[in-house]
C-alpha positions in Angstrom: 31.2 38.6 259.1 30.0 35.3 258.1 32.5 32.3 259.9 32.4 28.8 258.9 33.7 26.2 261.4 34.9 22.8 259.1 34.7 19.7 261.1 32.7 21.2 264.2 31.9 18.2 265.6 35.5 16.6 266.0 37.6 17.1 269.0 39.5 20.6 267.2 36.5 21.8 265.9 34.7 21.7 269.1 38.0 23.1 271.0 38.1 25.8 268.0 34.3 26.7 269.2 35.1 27.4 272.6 37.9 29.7 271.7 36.0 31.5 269.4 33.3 32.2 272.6 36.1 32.7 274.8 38.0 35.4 272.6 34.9 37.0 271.6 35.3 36.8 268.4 33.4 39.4 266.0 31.5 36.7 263.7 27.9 38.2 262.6 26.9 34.7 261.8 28.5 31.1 262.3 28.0 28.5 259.9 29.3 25.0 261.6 30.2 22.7 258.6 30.5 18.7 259.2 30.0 15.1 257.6 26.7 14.2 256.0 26.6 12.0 259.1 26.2 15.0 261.1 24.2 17.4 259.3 20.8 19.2 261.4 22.8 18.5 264.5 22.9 21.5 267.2 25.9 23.0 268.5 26.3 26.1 270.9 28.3 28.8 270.6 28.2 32.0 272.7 25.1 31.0 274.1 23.6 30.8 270.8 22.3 27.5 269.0 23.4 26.4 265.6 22.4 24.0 263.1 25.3 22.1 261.5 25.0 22.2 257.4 27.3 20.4 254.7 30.4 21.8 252.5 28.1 22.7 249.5 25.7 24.6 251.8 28.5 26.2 253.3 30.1 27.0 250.0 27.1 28.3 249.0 26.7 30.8 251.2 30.2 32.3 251.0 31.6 32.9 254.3 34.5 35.9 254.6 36.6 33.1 256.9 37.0 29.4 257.4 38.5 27.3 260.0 39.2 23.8 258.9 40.0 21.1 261.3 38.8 17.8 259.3 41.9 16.3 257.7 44.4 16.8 255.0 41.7 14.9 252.0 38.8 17.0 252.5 41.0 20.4 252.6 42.7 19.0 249.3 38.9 18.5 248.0 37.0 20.8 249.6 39.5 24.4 250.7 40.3 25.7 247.0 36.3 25.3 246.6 35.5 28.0 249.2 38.6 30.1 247.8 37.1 30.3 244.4 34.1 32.3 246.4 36.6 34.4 248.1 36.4 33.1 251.9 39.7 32.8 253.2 40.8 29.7 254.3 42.9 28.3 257.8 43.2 24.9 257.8 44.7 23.0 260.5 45.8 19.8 258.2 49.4 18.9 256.8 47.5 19.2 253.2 49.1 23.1 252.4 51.9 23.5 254.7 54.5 23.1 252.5 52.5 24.1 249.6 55.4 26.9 248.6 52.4 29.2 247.4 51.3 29.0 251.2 52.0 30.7 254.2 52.7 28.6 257.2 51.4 30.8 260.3 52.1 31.1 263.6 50.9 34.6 264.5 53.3 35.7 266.8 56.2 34.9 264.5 55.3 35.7 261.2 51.7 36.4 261.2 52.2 40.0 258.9 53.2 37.8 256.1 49.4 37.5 255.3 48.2 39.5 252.7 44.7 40.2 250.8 45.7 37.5 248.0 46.6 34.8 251.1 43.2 32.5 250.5 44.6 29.3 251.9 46.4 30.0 254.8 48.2 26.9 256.4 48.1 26.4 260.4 51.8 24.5 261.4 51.5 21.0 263.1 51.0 21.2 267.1 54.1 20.0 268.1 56.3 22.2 266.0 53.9 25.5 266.8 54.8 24.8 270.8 58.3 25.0 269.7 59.1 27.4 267.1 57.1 29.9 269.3 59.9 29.0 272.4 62.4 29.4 270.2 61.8 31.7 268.0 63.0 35.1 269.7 66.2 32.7 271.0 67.0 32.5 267.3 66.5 35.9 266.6 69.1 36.2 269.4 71.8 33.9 269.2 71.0 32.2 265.9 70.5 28.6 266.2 72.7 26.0 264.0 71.1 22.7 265.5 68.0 21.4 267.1 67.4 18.3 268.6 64.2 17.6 269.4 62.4 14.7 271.6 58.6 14.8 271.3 55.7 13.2 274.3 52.9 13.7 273.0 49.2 13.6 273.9 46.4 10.9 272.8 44.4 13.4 272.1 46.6 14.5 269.3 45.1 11.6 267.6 41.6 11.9 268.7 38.8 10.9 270.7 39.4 7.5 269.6 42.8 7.5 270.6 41.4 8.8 274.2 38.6 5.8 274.1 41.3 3.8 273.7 43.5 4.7 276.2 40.7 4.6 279.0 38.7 1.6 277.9 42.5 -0.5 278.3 42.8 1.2 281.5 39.8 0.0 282.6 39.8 -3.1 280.7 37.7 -3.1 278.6 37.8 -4.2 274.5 37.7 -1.3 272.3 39.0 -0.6 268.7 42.2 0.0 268.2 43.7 3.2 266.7 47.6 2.2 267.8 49.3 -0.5 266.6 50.0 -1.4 270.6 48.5 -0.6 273.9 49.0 2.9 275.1 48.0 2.7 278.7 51.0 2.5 280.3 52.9 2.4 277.4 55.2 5.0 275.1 55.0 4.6 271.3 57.8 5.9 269.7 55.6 5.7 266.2 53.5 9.3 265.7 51.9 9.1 261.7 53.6 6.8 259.3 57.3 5.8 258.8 59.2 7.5 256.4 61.5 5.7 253.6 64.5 7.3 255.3 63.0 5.8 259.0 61.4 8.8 260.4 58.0 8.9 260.8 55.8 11.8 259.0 55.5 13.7 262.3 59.5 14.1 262.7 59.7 15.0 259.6 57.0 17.5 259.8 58.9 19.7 262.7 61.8 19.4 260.5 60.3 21.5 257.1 58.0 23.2 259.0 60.1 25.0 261.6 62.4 26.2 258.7 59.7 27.5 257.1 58.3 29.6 259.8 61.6 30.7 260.5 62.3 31.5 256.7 66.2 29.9 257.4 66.6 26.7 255.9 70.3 26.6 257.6 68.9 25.6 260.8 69.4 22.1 261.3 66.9 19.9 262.9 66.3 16.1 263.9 63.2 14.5 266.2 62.1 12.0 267.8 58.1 12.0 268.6 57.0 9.9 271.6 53.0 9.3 272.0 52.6 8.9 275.8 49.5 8.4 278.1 48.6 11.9 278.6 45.8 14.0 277.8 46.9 17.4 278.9 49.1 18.3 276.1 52.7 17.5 274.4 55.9 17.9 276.2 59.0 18.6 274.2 62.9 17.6 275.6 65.2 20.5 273.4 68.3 20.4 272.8 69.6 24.0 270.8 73.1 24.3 269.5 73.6 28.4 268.3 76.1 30.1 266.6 76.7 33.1 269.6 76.9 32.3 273.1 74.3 33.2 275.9 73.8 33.6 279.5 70.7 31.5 280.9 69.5 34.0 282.7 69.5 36.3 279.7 67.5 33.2 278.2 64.8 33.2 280.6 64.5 37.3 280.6 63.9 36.6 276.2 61.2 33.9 277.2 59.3 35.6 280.2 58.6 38.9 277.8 57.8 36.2 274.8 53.9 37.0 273.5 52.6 33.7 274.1 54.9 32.2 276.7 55.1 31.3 280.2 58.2 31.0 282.1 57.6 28.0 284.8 61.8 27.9 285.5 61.9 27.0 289.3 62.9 23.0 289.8 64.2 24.0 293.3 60.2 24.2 294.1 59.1 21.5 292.1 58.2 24.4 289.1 58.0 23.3 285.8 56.2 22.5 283.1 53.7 19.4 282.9 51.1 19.1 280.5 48.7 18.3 283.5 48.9 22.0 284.0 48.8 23.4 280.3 45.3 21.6 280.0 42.8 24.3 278.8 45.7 26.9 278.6 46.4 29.0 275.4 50.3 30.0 276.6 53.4 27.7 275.7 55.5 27.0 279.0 59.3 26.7 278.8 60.9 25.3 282.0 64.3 23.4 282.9 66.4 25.8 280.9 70.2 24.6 281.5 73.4 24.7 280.0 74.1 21.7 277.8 77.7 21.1 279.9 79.2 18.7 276.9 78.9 20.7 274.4 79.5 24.6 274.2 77.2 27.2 272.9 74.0 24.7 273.5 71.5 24.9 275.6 68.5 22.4 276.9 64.6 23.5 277.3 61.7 21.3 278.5 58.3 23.1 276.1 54.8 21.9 276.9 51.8 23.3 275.7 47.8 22.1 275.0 47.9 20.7 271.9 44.4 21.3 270.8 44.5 25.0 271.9 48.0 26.6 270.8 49.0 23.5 268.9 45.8 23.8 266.8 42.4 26.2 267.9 43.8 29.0 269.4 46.7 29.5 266.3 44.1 28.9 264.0 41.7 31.7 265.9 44.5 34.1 266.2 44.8 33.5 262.5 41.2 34.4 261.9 41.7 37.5 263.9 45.0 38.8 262.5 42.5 38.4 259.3 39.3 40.1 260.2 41.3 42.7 261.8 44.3 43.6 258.8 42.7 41.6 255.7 39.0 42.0 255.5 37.8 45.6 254.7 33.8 46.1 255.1 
């Protein structure tokens, strides 16, 4: 099989690289796709060296798969170009995700919703992937009416600029600016652009996308999404209001045999999530799971997770595998 990797040189594509070396992945040959800017450069991947080429190149060649991690304009421009050749697309921008001719993936949910005619398959925003996968099998449950969500979420959800950034005001130094503020000990309660109704694009984003995912557009959902200091990954504060009652420890039994999640539920011991310990880590972790006591039938969840692995790489590779292994026939 013949992978392209879009955007190999950015922070995502590079994470998407490692994954594909650490999860083995069966690609006969790897074509890494950037800017012109970046063209003849080297990049290693399972102990292999390859040379990075442009789109038409890539086009050209007609890989079975590609990953794309470089932003919504050049999967609008550049995505239906390598479906006309028949390589199936995963793309990790907002540009398809509400596309209603697209699925919106996360593989554990709702990943046997691909089919062969599936050539643009969307990859959901980090912060929302992180929680739907938490609360996905609580919903199957107890049926959730209400969610609300408060976001704090990595710099390096905006990328290594933000993260350059962030360290050169630590150490203070001048460097461009990618916020409209300082982050370094700082919270910015301003993730992508305000919304005519005051939201920013980010709330709004876990709003349609987790209905989608879910396929239940009665759930009802508000956010707030914090951008914090952090490199290690987004933490999530959740709030869950459901139609049928529960027992917490019946909660935590759902989310310790969840695919994909880790139960870190011990605050007596200190235990509990942090995105300090999710860095590098494919699993979600739910922790601090509580009765809400003012309000019945609701429950409260503390969800962390690496944003550039589960939030982005590793859905987008388990994407890639649900594909190679259900979709492509040699």
């Amino acid at each position: 099989m013949k992978l392209a990797v879009v955007g190999a040189t950015g922070l995502v594509g590079q994470e998407v690289l490692r994954i594909l070396e650490e999860r083995s992945f069966p690609f006969d040959e790897l074509l890494p796709v950037a800017s012109a800017r970046s063209i003849g450069k080297k990049i290693t991947c399972k102990g292999k060296e390859f040379e990075v080429i442009g789109m038409e190149a890539a086009v050209a060649l007609k890989p079975e798969v590609a990953i794309f991690s470089a932003g919504g304009g050049t999967s609008l421009e550049w995505a239906p170009k390598f479906a006309e050749v028949g390589t199936i697309v995963i793309d990790n921008s907002s540009a398809w995700r509400m596309d209603p001719t697209k699925k919106l993936v996360v593989p554990e949910i709702n990943g046997k919703l691909i089919g062969a005619d599936d050539k643009i398959i969307a990859n959901p925003n980090c912060s929302t992937i992180q929680m739907v996968l938490a609360l996905a099998p609580l919903h199957e449950r107890y049926q959730m009416k209400r969610i609300v969500v408060s976001t704090y979420q990595s710099v390096t959800g905006t990328g290594k600029e933000a993260v350059d950034q962030m360290m050169a005001e630590r150490a203070g130094q001048k460097v461009k600016k990618v916020y409209p503020h300082p982050i370094d000990m700082n919270a910015l309660p301003h993730i992508d652009v305000f919304q005519p109704n005051g939201y920013t694009k980010e709330e709004m984003k876990m709003v349609n996308e987790t209905k989608k995912i879910l396929g239940d557009d009665a759930v009802k959902l508000t956010a707030t999404c914090v951008r914090i200091p952090a490199v290690g990954g987004h933490a999530e504060a959740v709030n869950v209001e459901f139609e049928n009652d529960f027992e917490v420890e019946e909660v935590k039994s759902i989310l310790a045999n969840t695919e994909g999640v880790e139960l870190q539920d011990d605050p007596q011991n200190n235990v509990y999530p942090m995105p300090i310990l999710s860095h590098g880590k494919d699993e979600v972790f739910v922790g601090r799971i509580r009765r809400d006591e003012t309000q019945e039938k609701t429950l409260n969840l503390w969800i962390v997770a690496d944003n550039l692995r589960k939030g982005a790489a590793t859905n987008a590779v388990q994407i890639a595998e649900y594909v190679a292994s259900h979709v492509l026939v040699y």
